[in-house]
C-alpha positions as CSV (number, residue, x, y, z in Angstrom):
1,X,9.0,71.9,29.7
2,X,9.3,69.6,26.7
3,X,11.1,70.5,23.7
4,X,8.3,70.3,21.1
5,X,9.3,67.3,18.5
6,X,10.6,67.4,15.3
7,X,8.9,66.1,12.4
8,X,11.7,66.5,10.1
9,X,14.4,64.6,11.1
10,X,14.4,62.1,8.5
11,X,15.6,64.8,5.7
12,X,18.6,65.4,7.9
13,X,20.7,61.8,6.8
14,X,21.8,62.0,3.2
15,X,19.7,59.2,0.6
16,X,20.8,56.3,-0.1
17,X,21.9,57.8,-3.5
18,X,24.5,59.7,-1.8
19,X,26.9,56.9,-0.5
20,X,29.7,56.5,-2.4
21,X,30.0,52.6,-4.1
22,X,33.5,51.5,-4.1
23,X,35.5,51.0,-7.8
24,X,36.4,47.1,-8.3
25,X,36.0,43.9,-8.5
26,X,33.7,42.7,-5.9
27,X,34.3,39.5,-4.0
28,X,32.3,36.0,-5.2
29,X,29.8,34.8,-3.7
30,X,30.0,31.2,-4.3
31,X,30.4,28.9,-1.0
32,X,34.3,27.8,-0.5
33,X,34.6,24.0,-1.5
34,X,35.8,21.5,1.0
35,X,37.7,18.5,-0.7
36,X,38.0,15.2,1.7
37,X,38.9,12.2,1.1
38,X,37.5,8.7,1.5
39,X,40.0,8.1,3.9
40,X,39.3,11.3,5.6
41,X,35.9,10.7,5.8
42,X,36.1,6.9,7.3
43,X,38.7,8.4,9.8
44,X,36.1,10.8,10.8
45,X,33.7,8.6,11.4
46,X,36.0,5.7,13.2
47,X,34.7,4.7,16.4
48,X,36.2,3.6,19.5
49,X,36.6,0.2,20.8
50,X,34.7,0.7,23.9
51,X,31.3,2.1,21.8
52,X,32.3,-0.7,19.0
53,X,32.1,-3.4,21.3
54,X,28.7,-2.0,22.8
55,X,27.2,-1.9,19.6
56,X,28.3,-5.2,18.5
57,X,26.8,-6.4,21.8
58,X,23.4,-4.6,20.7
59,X,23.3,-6.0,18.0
60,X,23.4,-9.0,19.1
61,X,20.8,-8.9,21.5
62,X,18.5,-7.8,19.2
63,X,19.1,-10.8,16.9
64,X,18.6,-12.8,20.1
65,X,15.3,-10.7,20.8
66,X,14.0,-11.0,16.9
67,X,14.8,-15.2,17.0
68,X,13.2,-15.6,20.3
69,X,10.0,-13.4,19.1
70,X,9.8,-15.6,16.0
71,X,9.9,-18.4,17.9
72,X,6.8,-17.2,20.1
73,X,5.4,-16.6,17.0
74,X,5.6,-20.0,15.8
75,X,4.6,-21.4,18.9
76,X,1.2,-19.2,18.4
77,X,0.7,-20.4,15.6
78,X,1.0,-24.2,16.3
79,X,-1.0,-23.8,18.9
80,X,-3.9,-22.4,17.2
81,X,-4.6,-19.3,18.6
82,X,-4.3,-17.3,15.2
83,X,-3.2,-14.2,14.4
84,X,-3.7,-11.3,16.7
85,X,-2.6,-7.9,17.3
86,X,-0.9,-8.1,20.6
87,X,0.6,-11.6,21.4
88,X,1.1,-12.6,25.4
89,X,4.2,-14.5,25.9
90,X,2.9,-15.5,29.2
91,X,-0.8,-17.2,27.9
92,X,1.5,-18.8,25.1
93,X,4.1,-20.2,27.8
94,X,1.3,-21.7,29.2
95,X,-0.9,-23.4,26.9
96,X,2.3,-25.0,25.5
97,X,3.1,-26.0,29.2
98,X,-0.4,-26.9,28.8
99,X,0.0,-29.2,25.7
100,X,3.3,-30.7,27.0
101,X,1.8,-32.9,29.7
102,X,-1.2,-33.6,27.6
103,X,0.8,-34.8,25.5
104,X,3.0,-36.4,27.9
105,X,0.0,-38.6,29.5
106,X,-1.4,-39.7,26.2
107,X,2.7,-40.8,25.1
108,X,2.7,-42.6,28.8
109,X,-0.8,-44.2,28.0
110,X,-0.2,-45.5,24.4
111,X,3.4,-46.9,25.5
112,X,0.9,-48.8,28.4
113,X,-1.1,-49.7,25.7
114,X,1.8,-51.2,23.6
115,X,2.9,-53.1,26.4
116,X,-0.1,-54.9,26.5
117,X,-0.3,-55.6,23.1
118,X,3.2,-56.9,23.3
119,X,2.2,-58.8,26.6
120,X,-1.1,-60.7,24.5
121,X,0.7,-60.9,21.4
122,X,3.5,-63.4,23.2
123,X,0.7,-65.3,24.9
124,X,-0.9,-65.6,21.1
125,X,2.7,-67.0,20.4
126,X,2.9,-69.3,23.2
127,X,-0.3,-70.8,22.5
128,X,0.5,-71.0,18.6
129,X,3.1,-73.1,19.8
130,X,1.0,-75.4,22.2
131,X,-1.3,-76.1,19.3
132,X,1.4,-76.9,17.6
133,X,3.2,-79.5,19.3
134,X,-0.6,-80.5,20.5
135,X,-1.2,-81.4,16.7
136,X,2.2,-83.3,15.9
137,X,1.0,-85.3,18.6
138,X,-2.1,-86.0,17.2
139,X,-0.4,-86.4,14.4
140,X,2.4,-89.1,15.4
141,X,-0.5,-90.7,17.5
142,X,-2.7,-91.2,14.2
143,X,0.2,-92.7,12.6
144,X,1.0,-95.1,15.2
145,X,-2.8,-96.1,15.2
146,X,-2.8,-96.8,11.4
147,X,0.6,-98.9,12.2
148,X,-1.1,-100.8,14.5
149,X,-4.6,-101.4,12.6
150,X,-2.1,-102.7,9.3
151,X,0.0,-104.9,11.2
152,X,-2.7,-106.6,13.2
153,X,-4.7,-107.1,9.8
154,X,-1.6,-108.6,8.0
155,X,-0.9,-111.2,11.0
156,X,-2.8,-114.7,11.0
157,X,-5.1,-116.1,13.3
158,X,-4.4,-117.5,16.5
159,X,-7.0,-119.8,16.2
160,X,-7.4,-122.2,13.2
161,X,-10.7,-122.5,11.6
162,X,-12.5,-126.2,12.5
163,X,-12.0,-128.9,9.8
164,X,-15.3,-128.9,8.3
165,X,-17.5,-132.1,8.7
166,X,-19.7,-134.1,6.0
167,X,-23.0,-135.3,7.5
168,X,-23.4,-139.5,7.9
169,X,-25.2,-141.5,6.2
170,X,-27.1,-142.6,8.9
171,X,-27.1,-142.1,13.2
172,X,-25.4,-144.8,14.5
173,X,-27.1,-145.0,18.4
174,X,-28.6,-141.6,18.7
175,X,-25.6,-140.7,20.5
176,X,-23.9,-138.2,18.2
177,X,-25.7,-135.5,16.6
178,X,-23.8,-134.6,13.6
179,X,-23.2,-130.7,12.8
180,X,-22.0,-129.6,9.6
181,X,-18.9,-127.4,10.5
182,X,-18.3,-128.4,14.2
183,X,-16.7,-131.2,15.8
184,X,-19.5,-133.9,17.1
185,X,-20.5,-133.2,20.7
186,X,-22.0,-136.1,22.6
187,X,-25.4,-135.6,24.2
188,X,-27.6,-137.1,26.5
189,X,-30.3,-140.0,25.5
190,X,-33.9,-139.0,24.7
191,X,-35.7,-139.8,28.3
192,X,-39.1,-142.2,28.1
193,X,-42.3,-140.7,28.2
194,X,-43.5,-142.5,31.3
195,X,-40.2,-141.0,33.2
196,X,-42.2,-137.1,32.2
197,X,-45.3,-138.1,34.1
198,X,-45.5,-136.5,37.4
199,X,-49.1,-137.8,38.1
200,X,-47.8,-141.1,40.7
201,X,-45.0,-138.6,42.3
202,X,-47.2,-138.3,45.7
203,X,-47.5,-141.8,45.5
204,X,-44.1,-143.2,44.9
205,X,-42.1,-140.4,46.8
206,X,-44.4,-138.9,49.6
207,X,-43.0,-135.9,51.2
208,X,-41.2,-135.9,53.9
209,X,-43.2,-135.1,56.9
């Protein structure tokens, strides 16, 4: 059987009253304080050269990683695609791929163009210079003719001008007709009348049968 329990087993410890408190001073309580030195601390947190070097190396690829994402970002903004949450280094690479041989073809067609200009722009010489040499000949050739024109009105002429003739008195014979100016020029002898007539012809020369 089961002992019955005991309700009053609290009364049998003594109160806390009824401990006995040590006579003294009692310890502090204040926290002990640790002097170290600057030295000490550095010490203490001096690394290795095996984790220094990795962390040099870290830190320099993330410079490398921070320079190359500004980069893409100046490309995405030269290419005019703004401002936007997530950039895509692949659509950027290419759309400048993109642009380069755009560009490429119009650079290849205006240097085409410039040679052509260059090519019609020597021909434009060339023909200045035809012109040219085409109007100092004109030139030279005009002056030669105005040469010519003043030295063949200075020279005298070839033939001299007839002596000039007074008119006679009277005709001597009908045989020289005088004209003023010219030299006389002997002529033939007014025929009769009767030689004119034509009216005894069948008579004095028949014809012939």
């Amino acid at each position: 059987m089961e002992s019955p329990e005991i309700t009053d087993w609290v009364f049998d410890y003594a109160l806390i009253e009824d401990f006995p408190v040590p006579v003294g001073d009692l310890p502090s309580l204040d926290l002990p304080v640790c002097t170290l030195s600057s030295r000490d601390f550095t010490a203490s947190f001096r690394m290795s050269p095996g984790s220094s070097a990795s962390l040099s190396k870290a830190h320099k690829e993330k410079v490398r990683r921070n320079r190359l994402n500004d980069r893409f970002l100046e490309l995405n903004s030269i290419l005019n695609h703004g401002t936007s949450p997530k950039i895509v280094k692949s659509v950027i690479l290419g759309d400048a791929v993109r642009m380069i041989l755009q560009l490429r073809d119009e650079a290849q067609k205006l240097e085409e163009s410039n040679e052509n200009f260059l090519e019609k722009i020597n021909e434009m010489k060339a023909e200045k210079n035809e012109l040219r040499d085409e109007k100092q000949r004109l030139k030279e050739a005009k002056d030669n003719l105005k040469q010519k024109m003043k030295t063949f009105i200075t020279q005298p002429s070839f033939l001299p001008h007839p002596p000039a003739f007074s008119a006679p008195n009277h005709v001597v014979g009908a045989k020289l007709i005088p004209v003023i100016g010219y030299p006389g020029v002997s002529m033939w002898k007014f025929m009769p009348p009767g030689t004119m007539d034509t009216s005894q012809d069948h008579v004095l020369r028949p014809p012939v049968a």
